[in-house]
N, C-alpha and C positions, 0 to 999 in steps of 0.2 A: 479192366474197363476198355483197355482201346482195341480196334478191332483190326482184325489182320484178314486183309481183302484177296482172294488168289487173285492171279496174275490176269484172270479174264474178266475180273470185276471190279481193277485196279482204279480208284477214285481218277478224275480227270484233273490235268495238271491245273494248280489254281493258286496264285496268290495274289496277296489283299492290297500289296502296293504297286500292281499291274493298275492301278488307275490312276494315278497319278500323271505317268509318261502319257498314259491315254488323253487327261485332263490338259497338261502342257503342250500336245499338238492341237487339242479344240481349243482351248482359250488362253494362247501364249500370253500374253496381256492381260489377262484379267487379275485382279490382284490376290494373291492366296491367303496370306495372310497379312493385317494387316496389327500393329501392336503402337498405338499412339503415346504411351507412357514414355518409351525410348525411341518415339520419332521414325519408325521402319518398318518397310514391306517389302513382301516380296511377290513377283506374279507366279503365275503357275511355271511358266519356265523356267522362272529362278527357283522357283524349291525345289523343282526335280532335278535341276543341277546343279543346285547345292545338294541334295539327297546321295545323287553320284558319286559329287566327290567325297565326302564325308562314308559311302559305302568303298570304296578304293581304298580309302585311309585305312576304316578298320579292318577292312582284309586284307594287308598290308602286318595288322599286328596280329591276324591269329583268328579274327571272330571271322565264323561263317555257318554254315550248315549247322542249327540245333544250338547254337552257341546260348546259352542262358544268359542275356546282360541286364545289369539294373540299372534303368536310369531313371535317375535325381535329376531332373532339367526343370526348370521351370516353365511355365506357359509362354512360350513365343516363337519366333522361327526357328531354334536350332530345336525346341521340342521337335515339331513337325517335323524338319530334315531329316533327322540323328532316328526318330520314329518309322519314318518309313524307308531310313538306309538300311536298318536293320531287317525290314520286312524283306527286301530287295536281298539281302543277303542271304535270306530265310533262317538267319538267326531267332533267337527270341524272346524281346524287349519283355522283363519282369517289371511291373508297376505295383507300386505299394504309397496307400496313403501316408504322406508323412507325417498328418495330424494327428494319427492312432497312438499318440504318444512311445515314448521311449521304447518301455519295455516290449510291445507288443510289436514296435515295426525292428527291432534288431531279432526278434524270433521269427519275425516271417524272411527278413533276410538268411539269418542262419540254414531257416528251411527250405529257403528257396538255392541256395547253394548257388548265386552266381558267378560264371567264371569271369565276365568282363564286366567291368564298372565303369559307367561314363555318368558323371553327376558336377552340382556348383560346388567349388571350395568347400563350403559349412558341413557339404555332406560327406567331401572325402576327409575332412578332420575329424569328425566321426569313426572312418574307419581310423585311423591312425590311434583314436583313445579307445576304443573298442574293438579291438582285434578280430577278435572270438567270432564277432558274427559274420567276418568279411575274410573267414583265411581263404574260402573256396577260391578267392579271385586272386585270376592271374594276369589279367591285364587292365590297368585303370588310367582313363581316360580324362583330363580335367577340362571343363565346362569354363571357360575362364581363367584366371590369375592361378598358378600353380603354386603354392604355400610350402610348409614344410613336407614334404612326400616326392616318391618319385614318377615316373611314369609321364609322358607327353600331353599337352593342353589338345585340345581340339584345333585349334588355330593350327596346331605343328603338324596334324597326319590329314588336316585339307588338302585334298587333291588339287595343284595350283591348276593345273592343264583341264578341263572340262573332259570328259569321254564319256559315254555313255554307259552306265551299268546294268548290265541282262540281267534280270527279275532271275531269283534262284528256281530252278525249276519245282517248287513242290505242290503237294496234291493237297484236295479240297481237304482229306482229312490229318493233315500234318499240324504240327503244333503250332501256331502263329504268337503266339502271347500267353503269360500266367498275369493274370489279373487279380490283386487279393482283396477279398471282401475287405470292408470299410470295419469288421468288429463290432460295430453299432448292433447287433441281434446274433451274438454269439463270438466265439474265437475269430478271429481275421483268421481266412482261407484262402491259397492261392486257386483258382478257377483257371483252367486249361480251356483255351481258345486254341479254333481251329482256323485255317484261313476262311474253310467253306462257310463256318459260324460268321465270321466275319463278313464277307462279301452277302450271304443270306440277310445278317443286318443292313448292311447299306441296300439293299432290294429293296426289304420291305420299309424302314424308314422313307424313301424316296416316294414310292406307290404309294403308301397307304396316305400320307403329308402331304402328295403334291408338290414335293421339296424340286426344283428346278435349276439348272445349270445357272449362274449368273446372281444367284441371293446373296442376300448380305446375314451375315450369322452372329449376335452377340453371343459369344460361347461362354457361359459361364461352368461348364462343367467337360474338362478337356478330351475325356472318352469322347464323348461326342460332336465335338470340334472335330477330330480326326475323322469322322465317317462325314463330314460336312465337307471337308479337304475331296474324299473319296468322292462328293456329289457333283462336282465342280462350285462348288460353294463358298464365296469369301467370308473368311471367317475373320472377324476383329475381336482383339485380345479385350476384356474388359476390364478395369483397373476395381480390381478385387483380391483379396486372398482366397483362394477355392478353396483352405481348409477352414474359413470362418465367412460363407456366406452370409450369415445373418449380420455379418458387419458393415454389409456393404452401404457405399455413399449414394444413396438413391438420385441425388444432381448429378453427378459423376456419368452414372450408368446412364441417365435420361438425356445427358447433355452427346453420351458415344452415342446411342442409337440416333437422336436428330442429327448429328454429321455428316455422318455412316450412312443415312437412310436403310438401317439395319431393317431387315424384313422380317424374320425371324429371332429367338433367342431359347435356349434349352437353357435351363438352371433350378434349384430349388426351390419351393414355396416361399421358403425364408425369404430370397432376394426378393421373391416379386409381391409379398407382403410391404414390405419396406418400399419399394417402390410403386405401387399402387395407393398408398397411404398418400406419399408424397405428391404423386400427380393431384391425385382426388383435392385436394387441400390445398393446392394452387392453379385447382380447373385447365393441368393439361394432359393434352393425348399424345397418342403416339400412330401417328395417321399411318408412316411408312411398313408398322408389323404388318405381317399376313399371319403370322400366328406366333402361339406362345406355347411353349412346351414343359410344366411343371411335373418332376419327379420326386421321390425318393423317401414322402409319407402322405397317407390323405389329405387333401387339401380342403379347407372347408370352403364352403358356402358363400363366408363374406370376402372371401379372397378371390374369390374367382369372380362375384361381382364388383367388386373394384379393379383388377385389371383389367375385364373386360368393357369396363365405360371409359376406360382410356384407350381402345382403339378402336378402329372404323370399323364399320357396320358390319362388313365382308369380310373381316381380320375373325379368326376363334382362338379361343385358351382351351389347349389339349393339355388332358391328365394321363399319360400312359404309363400302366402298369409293368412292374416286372422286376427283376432282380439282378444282379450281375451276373447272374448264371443263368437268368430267361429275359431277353429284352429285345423288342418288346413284344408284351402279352396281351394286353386290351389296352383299349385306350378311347375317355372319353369326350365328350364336349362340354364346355363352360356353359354353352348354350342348353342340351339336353341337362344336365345338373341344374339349373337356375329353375327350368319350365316344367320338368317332372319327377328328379329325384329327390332334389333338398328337403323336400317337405318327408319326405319318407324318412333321408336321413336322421331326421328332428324328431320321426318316432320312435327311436331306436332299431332303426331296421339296417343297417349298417350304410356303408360308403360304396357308390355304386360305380365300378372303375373299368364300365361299360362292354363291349362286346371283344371277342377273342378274334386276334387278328388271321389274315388269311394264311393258310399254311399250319398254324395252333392246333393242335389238339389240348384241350383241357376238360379235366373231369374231377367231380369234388367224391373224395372216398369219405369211407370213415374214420374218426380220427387216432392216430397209436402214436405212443412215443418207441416206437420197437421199430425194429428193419422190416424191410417187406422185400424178399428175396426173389420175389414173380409175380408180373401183374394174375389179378382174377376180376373177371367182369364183376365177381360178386362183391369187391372193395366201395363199389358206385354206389350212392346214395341217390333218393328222387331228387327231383326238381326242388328249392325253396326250403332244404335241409339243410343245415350247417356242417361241415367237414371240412378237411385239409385239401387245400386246392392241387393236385401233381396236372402239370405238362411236356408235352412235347410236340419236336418238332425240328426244325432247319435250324433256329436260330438257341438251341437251348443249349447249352453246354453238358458232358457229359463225365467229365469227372473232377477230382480235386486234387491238388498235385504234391502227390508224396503223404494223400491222408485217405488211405483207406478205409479206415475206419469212417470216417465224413461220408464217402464216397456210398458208403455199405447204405448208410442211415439215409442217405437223399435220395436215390436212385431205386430205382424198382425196373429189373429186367424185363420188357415184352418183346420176345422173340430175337428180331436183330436189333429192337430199336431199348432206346432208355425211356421211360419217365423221371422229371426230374420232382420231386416233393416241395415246393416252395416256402413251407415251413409257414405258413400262412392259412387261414380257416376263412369260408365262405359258401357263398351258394349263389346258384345259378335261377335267377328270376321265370316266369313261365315268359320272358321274352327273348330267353337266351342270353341277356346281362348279368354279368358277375359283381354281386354285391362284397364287398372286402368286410372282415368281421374283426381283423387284428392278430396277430402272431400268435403261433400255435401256443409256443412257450409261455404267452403272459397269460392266457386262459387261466380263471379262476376257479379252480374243482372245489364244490363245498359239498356237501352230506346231501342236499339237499337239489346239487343240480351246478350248471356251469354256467358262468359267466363272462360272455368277450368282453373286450376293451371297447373297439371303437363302437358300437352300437348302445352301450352303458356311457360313452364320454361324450357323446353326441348330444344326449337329453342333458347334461350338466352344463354344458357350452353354452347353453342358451340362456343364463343367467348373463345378466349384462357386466356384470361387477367379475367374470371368471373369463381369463385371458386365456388356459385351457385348462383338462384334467385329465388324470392319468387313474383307470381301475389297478387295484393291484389286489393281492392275497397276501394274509397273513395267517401265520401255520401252517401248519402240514399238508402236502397235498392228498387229496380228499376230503380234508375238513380245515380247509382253510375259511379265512372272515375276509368277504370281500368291505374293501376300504375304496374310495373314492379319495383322489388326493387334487386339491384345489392349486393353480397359481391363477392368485385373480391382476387383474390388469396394473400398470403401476400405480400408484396411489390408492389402490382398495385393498391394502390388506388389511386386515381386521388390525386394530390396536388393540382393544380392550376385550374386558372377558364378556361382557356385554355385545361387542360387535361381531367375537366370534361367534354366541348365542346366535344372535340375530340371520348372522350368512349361512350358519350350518341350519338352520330351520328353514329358512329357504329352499336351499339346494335341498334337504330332503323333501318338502312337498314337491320341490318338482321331479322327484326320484320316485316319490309314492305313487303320482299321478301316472305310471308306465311301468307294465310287467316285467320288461329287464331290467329295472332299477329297483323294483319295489321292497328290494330285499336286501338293499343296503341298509347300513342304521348307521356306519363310519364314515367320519368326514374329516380329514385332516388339509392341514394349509402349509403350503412351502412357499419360498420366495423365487424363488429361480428352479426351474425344474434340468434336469441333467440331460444334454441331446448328446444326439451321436454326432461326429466329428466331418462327415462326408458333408451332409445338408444340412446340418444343425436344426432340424426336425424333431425326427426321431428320440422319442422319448425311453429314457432309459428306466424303465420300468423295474428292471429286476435290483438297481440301485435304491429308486426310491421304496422299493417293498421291505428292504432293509431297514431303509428310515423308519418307514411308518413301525415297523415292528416294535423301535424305540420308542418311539412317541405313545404307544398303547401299553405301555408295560407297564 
């Protein structure tokens, strides 16, 4: 997949933590990050020298050029510093959620083969009981209190003396980072970032948002705290666990942002579900946002009207679309969703996750579970037909590291360039809007014709007593039985055989009443539905299709 440029078309030198020194000569003062839980900030001139010394330190033990490292830091300034000393070295920081449980984050380790390890205690005690995933490394760095293991704290390879560290010379198409999918919609995948990927996302995030030097940033999701750093942008840490946003203390988060006079905030639905509820219900706002940026599953309707009546007129709630391997891809308004699409949504016409940003190419093919080894114009489907959505562009990533096989199956060769396959099914409005229809994978093929998710979960949601639902298949593909699986709000789940009678009659007239529903006849009811671990969103669909297979037997 990567490409090898001669020497007269050699990409121009570019790395991603060249913005920071840029950031620290325009706004030495201004505060970078700021983390209230442990009382401490730093300005932009302090994290780039703290970035410095902390890059001396580790090349000093070895990391430098291409160095593969993993770091386990937690969200606060040494994330930031220790993040972009390694950019500066032009090493390359491996990130892996920790909440992907056990087994699935010591295999992305093992397959990421890191040689340097800089993480907190818990994580290097890990390596210490788990050998196996962690022999690659050969130099390990402790974050903190050094316990039973060897190797130097952070504290001990700070650079005492400040000096300045020169950005390692590399080109836009060099490796900057392995990023690994969250798992939540297949195997967790390490995704190869470039710097030019990099720096192309902080353009277009800044253009497209209107993001300006001097914001204040409640970051709940730390990828994007760091392009916030890259914007001149303060970022405040928010007193949450990133791997269980739905946990969060909606006082908590409402009481940093009034401090803060936070402007903006990037995080989950989850959070701002939870917090939207919370204002709504004690009539306050939040005057100082300029905008709200919800990712990482469709958001509905009454979410997006409730945070948006808690901020001022001139304030919007952005949905932008896209993946860890394309981001971002479209992205819509709270405003456009409330005054034209919702009502559509509620016909089962799917989730409309608005226009393709500039620089995008996307285009909806037909849909294969098989590789496609070269674009052909003829993959294109019209306007307002459903297919699997592939893009490209500046900001899309272009392979997966160390999984060719992945690589083979997402990508579709066009000339020099990639398409990447989103794994995702939708269509393109006669306005040039992209309507989302739901993961290729959870598609229901019956005898008789196919079934999305989100466009079939949409007409059930509207039951007041159904907090969401999730389409699945039961049987074989090609003749599978589409099921409709209910979690209704707390306190409505059916008790009796009688109250199930009653909810399941329900939701089926409102399934009869609509031709992508009308072909349901299965209704099952769970208490807690299974999300994915990044946004606690994301419904894990191929878990519960499991279930229900039990339930019907």
């Amino acid at each position: 997949m990567a490409s090898h440029p001669t020497a007269a078309t050699e990409p121009a030198l570019l790395n991603i933590a060249a913005h920071l020194p840029l950031m620290a000569d325009r706004r030495p003062d201004q505060p970078a990050v700021i983390h209230p839980q442990v009382g401490a900030h730093l300005t932009f001139r302090q994290l780039n020298e703290e970035c410095d010394r902390y890059a001396w330190g580790l090349s000093r033990l070895g990391v430098g050029h291409g160095t593969r490292t993993l770091l386990m830091v937690k969200p606060g300034g040494d994330f930031f510093s220790l993040t972009f000393a390694l950019f500066k070295l032009g090493a390359v920081p491996v990130l892996i959620d920790p909440g992907m449980g056990k087994a699935n984050l010591l295999g992305c380790i093992e397959e990421a083969e890191p040689e340097a390890f800089i993480a907190v205690p818990v994580a290097h005690a890990a390596r210490v009981f788990f050998p196996r995933a962690f022999r690659s490394v050969k130099m390990a760095v402790t974050v903190g209190r050094r316990w039973f293991w060897g190797g130097p704290t952070l504290a001990r390879i700070r650079e005492a003396i400040w000096r300045e560290f020169p950005c390692a010379p590399t080109r836009a198409n060099d490796t900057a980072a392995i990023l690994f999918t969250s798992g939540s919609t297949g195997a967790p995948k390490g995704v190869v970032y470039e710097h030019g990927m990099f720096a192309a996302q902080v353009r277009e995030l800044r253009d497209f948002y209107g993001i300006q030097e001097g914001e204040v940033d409640l970051a709940a999701f730390p990828l994007f705290a760091l392009f916030s750093t890259a914007m001149g942008v303060t970022v405040v840490i928010p007193d949450l666990d990133p791997t269980r946003p739905s946990q969060v203390d909606p006082a908590t988060f409402v009481a940093t942002t009034q401090q803060y006079s936070v402007s903006q905030s990037f995080g989950s639905p989850a959070i701002w579900d939870r917090v939207g509820r919370y204002c709504v219900e004690r009539n306050l706002t939040l005057p100082s946002l300029r905008r709200v940026l919800m990712a990482g599953a469709s958001v509905s309707p009454p979410v997006l009207e409730r945070v948006s009546h808690i901020l001022s007129d001139s304030a919007d709630v952005h949905t932008p679309y896209g993946a860890t391997e394309a981001l971002p891809v479209s992205s819509i308004t709270a405003r456009e969703v409330l005054r034209e699409t919702a009502v559509l949504t509620r016909a089962g016409k799917g989730t409309c996750v608005g226009r393709v940003l500039p620089g995008i190419s996307l285009q909806v093919i037909r849909i294969t579970d098989e590789a496609i080894p070269a674009w052909d114009d003829r993959l294109v489907l019209q306007r307002g037909q459903i297919g699997e959505l592939v893009v490209k562009g500046p900001v899309v990533t272009r392979a997966y590291f160390r999984r060719e096989r992945d690589t083979t199956l997402a990508k579709i060769k066009d000339g020099d360039a990639w398409w990447h396959r989103m794994g995702d099914v939708g269509y393109l409005d006669e306005q040039g809007r992209l309507w989302y229809c739901g993961r290729k994978g959870d598609r229901v093929q019956t005898a008789s014709g196919t079934f999305f998710t989100d466009p079939c979960e949409a007409i059930f949601n509207q039951h007041p007593d159904v907090f969401r639902s999730a389409l699945v298949g039961i049987g074989l593909t090609g003749h599978q039985r589409p099921a409709i699986v209910i979690e209704p709000h707390p306190g409505q789940f059916p008790a009796t055989a009688d109250e199930v009678t009653r909810f399941r009659d329900e939701l089926l007239q409102l399934g009869a009443a609509h031709p992508v529903t009308a072909g349901i006849s299965t209704v099952l009811f769970h208490r807690a539905f299974p999300v994915d671990v990044r946004h606690n969103v994301k419904i894990a669909r191929d878990t519960l299709a499991l279930w229900a297979a039990e339930q019907v037997r």
